[in-house]
CHARMM internal coordinates of N, CA and C (Angstrom, degrees):
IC EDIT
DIST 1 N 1 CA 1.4412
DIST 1 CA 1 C 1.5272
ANGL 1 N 1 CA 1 C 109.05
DIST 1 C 2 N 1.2400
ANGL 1 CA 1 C 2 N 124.54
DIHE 1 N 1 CA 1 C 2 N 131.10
DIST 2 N 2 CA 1.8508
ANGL 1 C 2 N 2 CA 128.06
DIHE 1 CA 1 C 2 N 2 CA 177.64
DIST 2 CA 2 C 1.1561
ANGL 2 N 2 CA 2 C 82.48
DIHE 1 C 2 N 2 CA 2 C -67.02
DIST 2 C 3 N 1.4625
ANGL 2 CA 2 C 3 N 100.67
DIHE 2 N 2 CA 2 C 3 N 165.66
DIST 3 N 3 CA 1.4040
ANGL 2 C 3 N 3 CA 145.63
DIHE 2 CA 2 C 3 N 3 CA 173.64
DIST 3 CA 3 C 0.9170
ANGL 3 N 3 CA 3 C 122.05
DIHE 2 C 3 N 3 CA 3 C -66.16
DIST 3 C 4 N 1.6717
ANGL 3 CA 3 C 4 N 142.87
DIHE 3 N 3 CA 3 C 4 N 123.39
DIST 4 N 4 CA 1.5785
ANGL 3 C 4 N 4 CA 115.73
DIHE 3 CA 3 C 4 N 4 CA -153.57
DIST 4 CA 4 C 1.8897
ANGL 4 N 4 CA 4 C 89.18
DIHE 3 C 4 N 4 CA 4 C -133.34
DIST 4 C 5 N 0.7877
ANGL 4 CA 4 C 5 N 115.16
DIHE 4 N 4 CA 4 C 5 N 177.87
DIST 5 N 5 CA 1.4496
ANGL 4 C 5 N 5 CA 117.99
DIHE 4 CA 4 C 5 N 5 CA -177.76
DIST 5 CA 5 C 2.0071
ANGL 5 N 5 CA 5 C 112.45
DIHE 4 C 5 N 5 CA 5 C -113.66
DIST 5 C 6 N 1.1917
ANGL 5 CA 5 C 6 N 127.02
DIHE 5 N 5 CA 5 C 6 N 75.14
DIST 6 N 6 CA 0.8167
ANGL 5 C 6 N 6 CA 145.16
DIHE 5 CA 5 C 6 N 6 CA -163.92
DIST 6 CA 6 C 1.1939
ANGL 6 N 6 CA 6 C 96.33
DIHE 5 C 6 N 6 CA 6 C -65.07
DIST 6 C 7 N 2.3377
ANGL 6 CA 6 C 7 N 114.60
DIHE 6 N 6 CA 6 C 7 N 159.98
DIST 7 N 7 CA 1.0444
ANGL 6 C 7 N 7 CA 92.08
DIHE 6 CA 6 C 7 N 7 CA 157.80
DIST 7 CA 7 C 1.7404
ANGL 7 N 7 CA 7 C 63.48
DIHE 6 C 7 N 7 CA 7 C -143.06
DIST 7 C 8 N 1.5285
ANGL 7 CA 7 C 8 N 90.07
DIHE 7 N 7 CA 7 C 8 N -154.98
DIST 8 N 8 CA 1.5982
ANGL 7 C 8 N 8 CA 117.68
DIHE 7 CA 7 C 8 N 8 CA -156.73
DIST 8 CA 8 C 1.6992
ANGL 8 N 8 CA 8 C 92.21
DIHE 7 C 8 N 8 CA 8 C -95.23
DIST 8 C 9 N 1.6932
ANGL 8 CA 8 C 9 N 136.63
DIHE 8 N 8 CA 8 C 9 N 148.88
DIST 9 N 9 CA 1.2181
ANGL 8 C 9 N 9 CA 117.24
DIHE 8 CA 8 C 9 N 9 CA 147.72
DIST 9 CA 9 C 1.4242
ANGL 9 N 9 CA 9 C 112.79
DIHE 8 C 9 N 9 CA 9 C -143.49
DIST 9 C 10 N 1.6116
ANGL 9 CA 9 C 10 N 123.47
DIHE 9 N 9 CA 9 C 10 N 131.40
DIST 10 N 10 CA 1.0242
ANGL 9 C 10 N 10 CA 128.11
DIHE 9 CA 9 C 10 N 10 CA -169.73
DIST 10 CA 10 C 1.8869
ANGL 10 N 10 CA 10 C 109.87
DIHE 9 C 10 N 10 CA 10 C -97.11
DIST 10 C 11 N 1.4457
ANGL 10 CA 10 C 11 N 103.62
DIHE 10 N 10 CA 10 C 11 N 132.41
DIST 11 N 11 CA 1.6540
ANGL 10 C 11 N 11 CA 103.16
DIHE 10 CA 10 C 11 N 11 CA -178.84
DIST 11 CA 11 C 1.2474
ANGL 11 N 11 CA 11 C 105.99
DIHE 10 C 11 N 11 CA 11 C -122.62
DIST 11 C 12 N 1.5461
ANGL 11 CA 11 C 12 N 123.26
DIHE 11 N 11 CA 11 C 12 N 114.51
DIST 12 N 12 CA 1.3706
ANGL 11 C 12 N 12 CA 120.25
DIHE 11 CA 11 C 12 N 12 CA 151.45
DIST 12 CA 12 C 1.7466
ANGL 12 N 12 CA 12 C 133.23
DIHE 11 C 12 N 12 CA 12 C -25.93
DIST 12 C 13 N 1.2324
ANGL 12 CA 12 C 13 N 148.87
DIHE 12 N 12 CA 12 C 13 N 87.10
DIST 13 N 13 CA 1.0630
ANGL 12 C 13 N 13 CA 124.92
DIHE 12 CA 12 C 13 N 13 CA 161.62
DIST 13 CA 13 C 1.8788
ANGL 13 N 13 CA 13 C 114.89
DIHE 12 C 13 N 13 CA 13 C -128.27
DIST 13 C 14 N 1.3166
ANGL 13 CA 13 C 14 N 98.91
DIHE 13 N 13 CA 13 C 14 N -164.39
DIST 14 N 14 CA 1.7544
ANGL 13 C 14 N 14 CA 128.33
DIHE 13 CA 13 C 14 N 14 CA 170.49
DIST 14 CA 14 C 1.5942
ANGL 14 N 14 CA 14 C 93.45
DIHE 13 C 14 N 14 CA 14 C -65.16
DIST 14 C 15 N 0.9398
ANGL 14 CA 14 C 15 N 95.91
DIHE 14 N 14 CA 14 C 15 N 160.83
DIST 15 N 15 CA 2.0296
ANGL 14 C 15 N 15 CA 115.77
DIHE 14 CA 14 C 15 N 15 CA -179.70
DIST 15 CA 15 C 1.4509
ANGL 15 N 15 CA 15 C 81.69
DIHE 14 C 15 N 15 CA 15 C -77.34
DIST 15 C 16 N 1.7087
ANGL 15 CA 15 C 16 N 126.61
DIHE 15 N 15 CA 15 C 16 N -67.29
DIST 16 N 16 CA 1.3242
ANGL 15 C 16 N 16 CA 162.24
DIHE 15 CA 15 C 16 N 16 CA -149.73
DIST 16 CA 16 C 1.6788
ANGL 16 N 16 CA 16 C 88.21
DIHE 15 C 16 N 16 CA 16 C -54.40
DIST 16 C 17 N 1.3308
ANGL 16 CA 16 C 17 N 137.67
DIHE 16 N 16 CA 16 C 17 N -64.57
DIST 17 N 17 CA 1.3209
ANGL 16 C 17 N 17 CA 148.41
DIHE 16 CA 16 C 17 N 17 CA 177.83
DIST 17 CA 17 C 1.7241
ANGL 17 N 17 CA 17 C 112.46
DIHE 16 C 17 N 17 CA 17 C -66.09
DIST 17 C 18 N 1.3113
ANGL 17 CA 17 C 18 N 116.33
DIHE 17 N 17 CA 17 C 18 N -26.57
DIST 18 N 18 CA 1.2574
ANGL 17 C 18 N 18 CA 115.47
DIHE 17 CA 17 C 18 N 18 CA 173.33
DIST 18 CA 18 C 1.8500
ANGL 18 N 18 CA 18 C 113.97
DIHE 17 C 18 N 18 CA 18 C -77.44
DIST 18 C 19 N 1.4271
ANGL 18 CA 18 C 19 N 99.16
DIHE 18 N 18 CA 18 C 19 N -39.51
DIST 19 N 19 CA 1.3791
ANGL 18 C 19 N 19 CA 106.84
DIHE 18 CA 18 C 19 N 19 CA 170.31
DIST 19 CA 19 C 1.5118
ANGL 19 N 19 CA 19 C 121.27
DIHE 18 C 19 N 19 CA 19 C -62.93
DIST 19 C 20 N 1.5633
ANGL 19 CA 19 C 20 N 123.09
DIHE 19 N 19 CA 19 C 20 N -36.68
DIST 20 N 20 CA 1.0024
ANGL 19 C 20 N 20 CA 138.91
DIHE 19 CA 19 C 20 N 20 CA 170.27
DIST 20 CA 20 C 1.8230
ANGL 20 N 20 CA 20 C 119.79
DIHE 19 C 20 N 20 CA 20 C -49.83
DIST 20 C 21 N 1.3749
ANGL 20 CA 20 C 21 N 100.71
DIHE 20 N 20 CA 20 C 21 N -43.44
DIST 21 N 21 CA 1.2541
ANGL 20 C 21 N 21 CA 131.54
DIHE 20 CA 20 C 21 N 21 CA -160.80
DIST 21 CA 21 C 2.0516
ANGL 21 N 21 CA 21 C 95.09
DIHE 20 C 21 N 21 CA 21 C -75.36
DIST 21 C 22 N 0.8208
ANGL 21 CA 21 C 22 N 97.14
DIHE 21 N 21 CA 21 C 22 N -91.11
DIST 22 N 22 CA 2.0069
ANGL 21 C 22 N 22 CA 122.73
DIHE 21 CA 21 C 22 N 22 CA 161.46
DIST 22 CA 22 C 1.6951
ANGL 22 N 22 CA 22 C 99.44
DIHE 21 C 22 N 22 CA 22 C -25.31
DIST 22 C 23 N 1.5304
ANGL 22 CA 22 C 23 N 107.01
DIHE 22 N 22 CA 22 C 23 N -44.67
DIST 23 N 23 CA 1.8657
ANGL 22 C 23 N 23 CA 97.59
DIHE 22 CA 22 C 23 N 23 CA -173.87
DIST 23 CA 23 C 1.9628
ANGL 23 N 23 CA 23 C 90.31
DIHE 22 C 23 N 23 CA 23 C -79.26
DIST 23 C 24 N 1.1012
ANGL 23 CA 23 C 24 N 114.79
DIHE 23 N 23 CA 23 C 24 N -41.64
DIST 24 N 24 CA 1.4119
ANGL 23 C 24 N 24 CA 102.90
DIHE 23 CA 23 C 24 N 24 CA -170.30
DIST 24 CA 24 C 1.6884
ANGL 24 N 24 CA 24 C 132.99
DIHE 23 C 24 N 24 CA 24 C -77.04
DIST 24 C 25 N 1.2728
ANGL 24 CA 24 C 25 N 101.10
DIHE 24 N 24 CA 24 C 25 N 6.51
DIST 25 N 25 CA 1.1666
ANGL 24 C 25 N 25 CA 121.11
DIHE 24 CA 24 C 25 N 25 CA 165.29
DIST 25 CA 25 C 1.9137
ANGL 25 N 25 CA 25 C 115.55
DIHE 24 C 25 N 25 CA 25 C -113.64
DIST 25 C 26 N 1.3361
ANGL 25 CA 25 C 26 N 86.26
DIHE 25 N 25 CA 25 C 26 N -32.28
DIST 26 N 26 CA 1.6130
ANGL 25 C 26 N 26 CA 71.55
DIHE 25 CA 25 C 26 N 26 CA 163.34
DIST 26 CA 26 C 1.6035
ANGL 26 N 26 CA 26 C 131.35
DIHE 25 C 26 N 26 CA 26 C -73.93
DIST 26 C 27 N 1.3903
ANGL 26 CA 26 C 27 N 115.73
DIHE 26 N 26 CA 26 C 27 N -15.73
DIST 27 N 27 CA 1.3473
ANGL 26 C 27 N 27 CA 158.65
DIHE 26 CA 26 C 27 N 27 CA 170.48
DIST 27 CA 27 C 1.7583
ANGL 27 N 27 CA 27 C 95.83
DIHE 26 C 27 N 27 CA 27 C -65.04
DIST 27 C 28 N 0.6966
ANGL 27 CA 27 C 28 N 109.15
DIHE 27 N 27 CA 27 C 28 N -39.56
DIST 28 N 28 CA 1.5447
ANGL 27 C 28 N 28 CA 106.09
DIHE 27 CA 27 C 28 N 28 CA -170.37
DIST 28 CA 28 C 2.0340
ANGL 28 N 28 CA 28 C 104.29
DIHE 27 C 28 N 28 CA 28 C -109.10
DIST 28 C 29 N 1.3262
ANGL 28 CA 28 C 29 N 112.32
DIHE 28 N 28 CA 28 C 29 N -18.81
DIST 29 N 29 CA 1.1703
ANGL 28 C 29 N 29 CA 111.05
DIHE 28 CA 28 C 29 N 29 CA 160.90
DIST 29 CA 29 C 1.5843
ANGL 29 N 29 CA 29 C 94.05
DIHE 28 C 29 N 29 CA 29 C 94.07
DIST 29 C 30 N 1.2961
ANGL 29 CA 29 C 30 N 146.67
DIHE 29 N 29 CA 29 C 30 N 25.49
DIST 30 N 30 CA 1.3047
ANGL 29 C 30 N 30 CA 155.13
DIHE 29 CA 29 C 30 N 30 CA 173.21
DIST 30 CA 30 C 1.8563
ANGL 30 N 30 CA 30 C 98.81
DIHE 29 C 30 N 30 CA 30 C -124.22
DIST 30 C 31 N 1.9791
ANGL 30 CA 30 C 31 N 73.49
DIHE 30 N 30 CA 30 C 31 N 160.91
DIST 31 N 31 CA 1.7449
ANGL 30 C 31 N 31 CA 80.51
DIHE 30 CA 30 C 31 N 31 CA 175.90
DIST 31 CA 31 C 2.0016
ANGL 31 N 31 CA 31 C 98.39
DIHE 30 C 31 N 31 CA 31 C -98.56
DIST 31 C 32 N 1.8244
ANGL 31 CA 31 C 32 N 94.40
DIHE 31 N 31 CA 31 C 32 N 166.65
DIST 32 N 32 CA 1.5391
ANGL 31 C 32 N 32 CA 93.47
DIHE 31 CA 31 C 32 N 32 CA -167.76
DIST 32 CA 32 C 2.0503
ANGL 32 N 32 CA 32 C 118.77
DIHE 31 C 32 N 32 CA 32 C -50.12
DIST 32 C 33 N 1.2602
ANGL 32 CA 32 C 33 N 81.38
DIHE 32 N 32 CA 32 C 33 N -42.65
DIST 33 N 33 CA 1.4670
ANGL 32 C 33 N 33 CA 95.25
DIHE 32 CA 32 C 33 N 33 CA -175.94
DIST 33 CA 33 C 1.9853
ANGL 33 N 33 CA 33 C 114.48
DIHE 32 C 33 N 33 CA 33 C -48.48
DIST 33 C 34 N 1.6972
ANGL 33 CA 33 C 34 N 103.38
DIHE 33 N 33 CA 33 C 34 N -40.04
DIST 34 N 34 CA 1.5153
ANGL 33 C 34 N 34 CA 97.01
DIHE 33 CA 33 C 34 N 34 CA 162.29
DIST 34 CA 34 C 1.4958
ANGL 34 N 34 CA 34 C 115.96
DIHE 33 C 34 N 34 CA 34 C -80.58
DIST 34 C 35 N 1.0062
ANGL 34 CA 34 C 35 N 129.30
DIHE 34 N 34 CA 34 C 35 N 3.14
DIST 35 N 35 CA 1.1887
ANGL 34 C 35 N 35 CA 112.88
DIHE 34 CA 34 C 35 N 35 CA 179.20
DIST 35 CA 35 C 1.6406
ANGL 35 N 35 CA 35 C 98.42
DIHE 34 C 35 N 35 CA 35 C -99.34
DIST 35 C 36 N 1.3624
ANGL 35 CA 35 C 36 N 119.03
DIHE 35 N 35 CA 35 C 36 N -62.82
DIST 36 N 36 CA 1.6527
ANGL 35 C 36 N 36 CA 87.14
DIHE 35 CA 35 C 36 N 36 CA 159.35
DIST 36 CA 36 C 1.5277
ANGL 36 N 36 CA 36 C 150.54
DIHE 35 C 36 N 36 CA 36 C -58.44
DIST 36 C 37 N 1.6296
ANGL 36 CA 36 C 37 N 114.12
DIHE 36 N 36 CA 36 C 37 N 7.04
DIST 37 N 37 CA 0.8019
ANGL 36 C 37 N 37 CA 93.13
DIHE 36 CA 36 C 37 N 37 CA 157.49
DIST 37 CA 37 C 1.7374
ANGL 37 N 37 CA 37 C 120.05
DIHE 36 C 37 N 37 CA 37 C -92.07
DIST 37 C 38 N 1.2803
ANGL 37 CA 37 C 38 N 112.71
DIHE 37 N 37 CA 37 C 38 N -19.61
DIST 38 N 38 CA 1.5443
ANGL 37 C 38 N 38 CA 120.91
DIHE 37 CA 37 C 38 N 38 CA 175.52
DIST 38 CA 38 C 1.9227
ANGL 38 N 38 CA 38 C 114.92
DIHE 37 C 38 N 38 CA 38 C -67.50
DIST 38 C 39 N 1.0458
ANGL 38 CA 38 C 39 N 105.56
DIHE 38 N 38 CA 38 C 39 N -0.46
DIST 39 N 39 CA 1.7139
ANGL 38 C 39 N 39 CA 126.32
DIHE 38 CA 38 C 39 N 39 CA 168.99
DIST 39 CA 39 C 1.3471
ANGL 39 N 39 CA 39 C 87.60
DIHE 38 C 39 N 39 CA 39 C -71.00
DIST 39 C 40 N 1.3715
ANGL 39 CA 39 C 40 N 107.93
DIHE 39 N 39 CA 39 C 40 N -90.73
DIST 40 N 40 CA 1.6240
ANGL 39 C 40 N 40 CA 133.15
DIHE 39 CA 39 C 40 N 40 CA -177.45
DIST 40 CA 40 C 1.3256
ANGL 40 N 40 CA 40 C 104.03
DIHE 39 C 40 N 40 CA 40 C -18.27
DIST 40 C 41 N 1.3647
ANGL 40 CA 40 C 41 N 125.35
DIHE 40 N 40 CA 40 C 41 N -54.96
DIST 41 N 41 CA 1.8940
ANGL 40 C 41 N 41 CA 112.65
DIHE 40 CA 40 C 41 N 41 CA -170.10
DIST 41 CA 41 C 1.6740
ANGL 41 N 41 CA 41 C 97.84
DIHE 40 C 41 N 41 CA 41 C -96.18
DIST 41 C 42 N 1.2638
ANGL 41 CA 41 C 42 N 102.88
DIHE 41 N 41 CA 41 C 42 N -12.21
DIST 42 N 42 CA 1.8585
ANGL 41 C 42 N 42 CA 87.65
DIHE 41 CA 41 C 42 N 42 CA 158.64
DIST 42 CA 42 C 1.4761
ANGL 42 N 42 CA 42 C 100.20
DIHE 41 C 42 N 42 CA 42 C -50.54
DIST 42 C 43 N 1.2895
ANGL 42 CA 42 C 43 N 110.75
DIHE 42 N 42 CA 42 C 43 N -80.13
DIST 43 N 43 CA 1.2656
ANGL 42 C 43 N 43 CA 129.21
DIHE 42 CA 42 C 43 N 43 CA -137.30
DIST 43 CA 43 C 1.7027
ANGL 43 N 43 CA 43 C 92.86
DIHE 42 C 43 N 43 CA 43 C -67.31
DIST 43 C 44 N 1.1582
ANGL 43 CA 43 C 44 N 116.96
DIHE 43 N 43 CA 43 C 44 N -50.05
DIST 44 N 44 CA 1.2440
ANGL 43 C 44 N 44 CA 100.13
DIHE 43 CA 43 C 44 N 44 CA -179.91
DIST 44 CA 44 C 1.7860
ANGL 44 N 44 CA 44 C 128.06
DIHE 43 C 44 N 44 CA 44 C -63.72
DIST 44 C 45 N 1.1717
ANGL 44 CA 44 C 45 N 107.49
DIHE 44 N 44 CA 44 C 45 N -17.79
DIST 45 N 45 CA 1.5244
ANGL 44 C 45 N 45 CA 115.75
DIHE 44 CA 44 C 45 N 45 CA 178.50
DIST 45 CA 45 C 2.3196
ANGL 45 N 45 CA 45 C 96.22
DIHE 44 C 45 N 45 CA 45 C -78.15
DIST 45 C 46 N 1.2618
ANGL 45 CA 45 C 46 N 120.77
DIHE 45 N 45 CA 45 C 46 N -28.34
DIST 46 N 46 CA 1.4260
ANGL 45 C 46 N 46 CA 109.71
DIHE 45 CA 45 C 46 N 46 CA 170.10
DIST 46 CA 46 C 1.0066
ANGL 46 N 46 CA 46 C 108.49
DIHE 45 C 46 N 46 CA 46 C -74.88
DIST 46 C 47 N 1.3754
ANGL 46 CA 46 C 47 N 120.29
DIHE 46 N 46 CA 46 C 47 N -33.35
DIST 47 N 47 CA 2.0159
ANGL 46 C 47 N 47 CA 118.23
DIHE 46 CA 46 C 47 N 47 CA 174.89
DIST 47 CA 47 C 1.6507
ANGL 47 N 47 CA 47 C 106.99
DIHE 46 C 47 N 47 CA 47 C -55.20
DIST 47 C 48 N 1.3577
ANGL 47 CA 47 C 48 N 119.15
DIHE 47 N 47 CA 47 C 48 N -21.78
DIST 48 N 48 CA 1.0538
ANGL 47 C 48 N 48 CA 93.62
DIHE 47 CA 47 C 48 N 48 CA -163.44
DIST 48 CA 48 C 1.1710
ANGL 48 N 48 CA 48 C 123.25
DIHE 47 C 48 N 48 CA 48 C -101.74
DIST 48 C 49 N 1.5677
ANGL 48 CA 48 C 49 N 100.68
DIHE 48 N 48 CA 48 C 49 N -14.85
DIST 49 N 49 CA 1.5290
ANGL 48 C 49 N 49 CA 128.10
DIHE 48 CA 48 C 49 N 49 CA 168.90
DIST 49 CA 49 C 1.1476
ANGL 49 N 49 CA 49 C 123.80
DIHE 48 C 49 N 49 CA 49 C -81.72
DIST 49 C 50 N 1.3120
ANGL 49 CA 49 C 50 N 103.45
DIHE 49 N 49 CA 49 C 50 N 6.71
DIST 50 N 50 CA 1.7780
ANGL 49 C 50 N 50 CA 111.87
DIHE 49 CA 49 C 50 N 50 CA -171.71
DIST 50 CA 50 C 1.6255
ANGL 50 N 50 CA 50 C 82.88
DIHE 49 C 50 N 50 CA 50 C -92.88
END
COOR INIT
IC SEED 1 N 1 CA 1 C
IC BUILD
């Protein structure tokens, strides 16, 4: 994998939504951070088809 230039990102939420978040990636067997990033090219692959 290249070298990517990471940064840090902080998200406001609920305890209740953080737990949610952490069970649904553990559920899927990824850490949270890949699962948002695999949101991200969802969403961006419907932007593009829109």
């Amino acid at each position: 994998m290249p070298e990517r230039n990471m940064v840090n990102l902080t998200i406001t939420m609920t305890r209740e939504e953080h737990k949610a978040l952490k069970q649904f990636a553990l559920d899927k067997d990824i850490t949270v951070s890949a699962l948002i990033r695999l949101w991200l090219q969802e969403y961006q692959k419907t932007e593009v088809n829109e």
